[in-house]
C-alpha positions as CSV (number, residue, x, y, z in Angstrom):
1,X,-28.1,-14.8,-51.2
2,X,-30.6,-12.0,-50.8
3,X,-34.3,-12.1,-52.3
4,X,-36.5,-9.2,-52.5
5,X,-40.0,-10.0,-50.9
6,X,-43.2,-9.0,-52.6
7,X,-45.4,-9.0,-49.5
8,X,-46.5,-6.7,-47.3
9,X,-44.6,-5.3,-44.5
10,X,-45.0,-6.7,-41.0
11,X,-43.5,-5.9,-38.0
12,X,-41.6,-8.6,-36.5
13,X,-39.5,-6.7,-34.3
14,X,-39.5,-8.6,-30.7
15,X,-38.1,-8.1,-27.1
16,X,-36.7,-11.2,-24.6
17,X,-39.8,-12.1,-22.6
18,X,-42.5,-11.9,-25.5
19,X,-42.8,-15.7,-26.4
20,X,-45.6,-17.2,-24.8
21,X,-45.7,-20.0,-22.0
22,X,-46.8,-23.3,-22.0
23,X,-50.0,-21.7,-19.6
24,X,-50.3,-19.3,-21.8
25,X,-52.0,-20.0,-24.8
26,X,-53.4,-17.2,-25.9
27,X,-51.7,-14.8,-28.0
28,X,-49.8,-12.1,-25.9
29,X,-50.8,-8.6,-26.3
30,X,-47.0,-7.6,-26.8
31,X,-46.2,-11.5,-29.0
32,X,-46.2,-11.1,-32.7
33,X,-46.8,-14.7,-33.1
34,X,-49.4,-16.8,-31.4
35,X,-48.1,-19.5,-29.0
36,X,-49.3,-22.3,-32.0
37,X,-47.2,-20.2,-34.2
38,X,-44.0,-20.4,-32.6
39,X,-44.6,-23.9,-31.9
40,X,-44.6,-24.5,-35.4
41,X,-41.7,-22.4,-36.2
42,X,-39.8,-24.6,-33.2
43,X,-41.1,-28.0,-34.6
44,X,-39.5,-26.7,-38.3
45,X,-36.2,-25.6,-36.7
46,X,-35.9,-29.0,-34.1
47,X,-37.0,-31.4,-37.0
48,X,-35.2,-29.6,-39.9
49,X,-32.1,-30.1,-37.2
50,X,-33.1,-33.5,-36.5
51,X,-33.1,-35.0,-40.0
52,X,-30.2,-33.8,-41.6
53,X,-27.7,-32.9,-38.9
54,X,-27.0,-29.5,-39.5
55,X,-27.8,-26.6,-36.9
56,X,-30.8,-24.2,-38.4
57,X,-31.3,-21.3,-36.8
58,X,-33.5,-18.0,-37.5
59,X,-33.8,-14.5,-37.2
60,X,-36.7,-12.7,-37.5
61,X,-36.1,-8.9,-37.7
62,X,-34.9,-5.9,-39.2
63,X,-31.3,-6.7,-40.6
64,X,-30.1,-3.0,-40.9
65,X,-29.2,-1.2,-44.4
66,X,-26.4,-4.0,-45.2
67,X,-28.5,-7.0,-44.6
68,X,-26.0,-9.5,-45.6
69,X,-23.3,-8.0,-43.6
70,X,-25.7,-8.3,-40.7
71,X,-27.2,-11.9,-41.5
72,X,-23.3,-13.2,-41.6
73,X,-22.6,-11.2,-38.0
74,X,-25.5,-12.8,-36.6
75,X,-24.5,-16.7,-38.1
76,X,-20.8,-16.2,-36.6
77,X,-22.5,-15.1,-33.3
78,X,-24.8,-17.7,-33.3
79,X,-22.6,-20.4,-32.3
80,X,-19.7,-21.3,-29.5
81,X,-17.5,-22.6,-32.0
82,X,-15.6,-23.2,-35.4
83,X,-16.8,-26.2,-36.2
84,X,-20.4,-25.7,-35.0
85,X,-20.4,-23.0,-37.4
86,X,-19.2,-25.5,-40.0
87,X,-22.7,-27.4,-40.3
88,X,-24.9,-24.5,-39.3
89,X,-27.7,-22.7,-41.6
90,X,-29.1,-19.1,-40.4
91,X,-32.4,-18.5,-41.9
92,X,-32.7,-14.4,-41.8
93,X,-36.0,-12.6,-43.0
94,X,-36.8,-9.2,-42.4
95,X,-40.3,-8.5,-43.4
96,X,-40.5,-5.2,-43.0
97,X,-37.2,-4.8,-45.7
98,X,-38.6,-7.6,-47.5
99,X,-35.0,-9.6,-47.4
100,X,-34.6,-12.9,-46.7
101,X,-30.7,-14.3,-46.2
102,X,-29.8,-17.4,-46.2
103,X,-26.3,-18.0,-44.4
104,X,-24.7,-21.9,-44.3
105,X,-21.3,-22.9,-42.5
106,X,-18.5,-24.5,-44.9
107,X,-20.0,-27.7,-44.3
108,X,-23.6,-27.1,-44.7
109,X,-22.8,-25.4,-47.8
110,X,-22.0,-28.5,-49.4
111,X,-25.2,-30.3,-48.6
112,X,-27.0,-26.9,-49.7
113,X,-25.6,-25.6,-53.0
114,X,-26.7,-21.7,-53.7
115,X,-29.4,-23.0,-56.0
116,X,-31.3,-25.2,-53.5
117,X,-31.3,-21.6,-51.0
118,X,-32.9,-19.8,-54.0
119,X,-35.5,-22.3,-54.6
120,X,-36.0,-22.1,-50.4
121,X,-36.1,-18.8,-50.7
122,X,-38.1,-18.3,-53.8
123,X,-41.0,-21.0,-52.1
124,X,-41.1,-18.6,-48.8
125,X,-41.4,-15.3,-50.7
126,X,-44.3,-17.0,-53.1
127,X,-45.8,-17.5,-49.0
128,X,-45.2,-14.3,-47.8
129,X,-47.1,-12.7,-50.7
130,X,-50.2,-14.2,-49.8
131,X,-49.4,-13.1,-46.0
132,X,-47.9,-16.7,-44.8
133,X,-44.9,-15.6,-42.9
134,X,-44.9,-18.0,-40.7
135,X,-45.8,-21.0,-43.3
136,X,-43.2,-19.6,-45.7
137,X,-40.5,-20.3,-43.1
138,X,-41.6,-23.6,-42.6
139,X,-42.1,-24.4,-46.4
140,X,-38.5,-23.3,-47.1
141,X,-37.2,-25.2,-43.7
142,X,-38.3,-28.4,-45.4
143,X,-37.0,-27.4,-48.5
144,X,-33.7,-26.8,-47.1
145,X,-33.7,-30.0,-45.2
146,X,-34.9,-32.2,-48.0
147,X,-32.0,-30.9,-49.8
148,X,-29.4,-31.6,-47.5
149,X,-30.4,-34.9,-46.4
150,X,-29.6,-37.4,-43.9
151,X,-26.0,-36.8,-42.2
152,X,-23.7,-40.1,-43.7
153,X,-23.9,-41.7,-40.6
154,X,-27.7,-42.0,-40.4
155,X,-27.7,-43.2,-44.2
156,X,-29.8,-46.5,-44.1
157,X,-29.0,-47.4,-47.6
């Protein structure tokens, strides 16, 4: 599923090394995101994971000129196995191509039907518009995870 951003460009292109330590606080002079940033996009991911038992992951880059191509090599690459891929969700955006993918394993996919991604993905776009990349990805984590659910096994009712 592929959604065509209407914010402005920024360049989210990182290196290993970049993220910010605990010590460090401050905003890196080579970090795109601020150290309170990324602990928000790690609380999103963690919790998102937490809640409904699926594995979230995200990218944060340029995804080349076939961006879906590239969002699905990065999902089968992003895991050790068949079956984690089964209940995994890769959240791709590429802000500078203005193209966010959404990519879910066989089993995700039926906790998170095409239509819920496109409302996820249409709630982060509205965000990046007004220059909320980061709260975007957030916004359309809890979309995502409030669509999916609870796992059966952690069903209380």
């Amino acid at each position: 599923m592929t959604r065509v951003l209407d914010a402005t460009s920024h360049d989210t292109a990182t290196t290993a090394g970049t993220m910010p330590t605990r010590a460090d606080e401050s905003q890196a002079p080579d970090s795109i995101f601020s150290y309170q940033e990324l602990l928000r996009l790690d609380e999103a991911l963690t919790m998102s994971s937490r809640e409904t038992g699926l594995r979230f992951t995200l990218y944060i880059g340029d995804l080349g000129p076939q961006t879906r191509s590239r969002a699905e090599e990065l999902f089968e690459r992003s895991a050790h196995s068949a079956h984690e891929l089964a209940d995994a969700v890769l959240l791709a955006v590429s802000p500078g191509q203005r193209v966010v993918e959404v990519v879910t394993g066989s089993g995700a996919a039926r906790r998170l039907p095409d239509r819920a991604c496109a409302l996820a993905v249409l709630s982060m776009t509205n965000a990046f518009a007004s220059g909320d990349l980061v709260g975007g990805i957030v916004n359309g984590l809890r979309q995502l995870s409030d669509q999916a659910g609870h796992p059966r096994g952690l069903r209380t009712h």
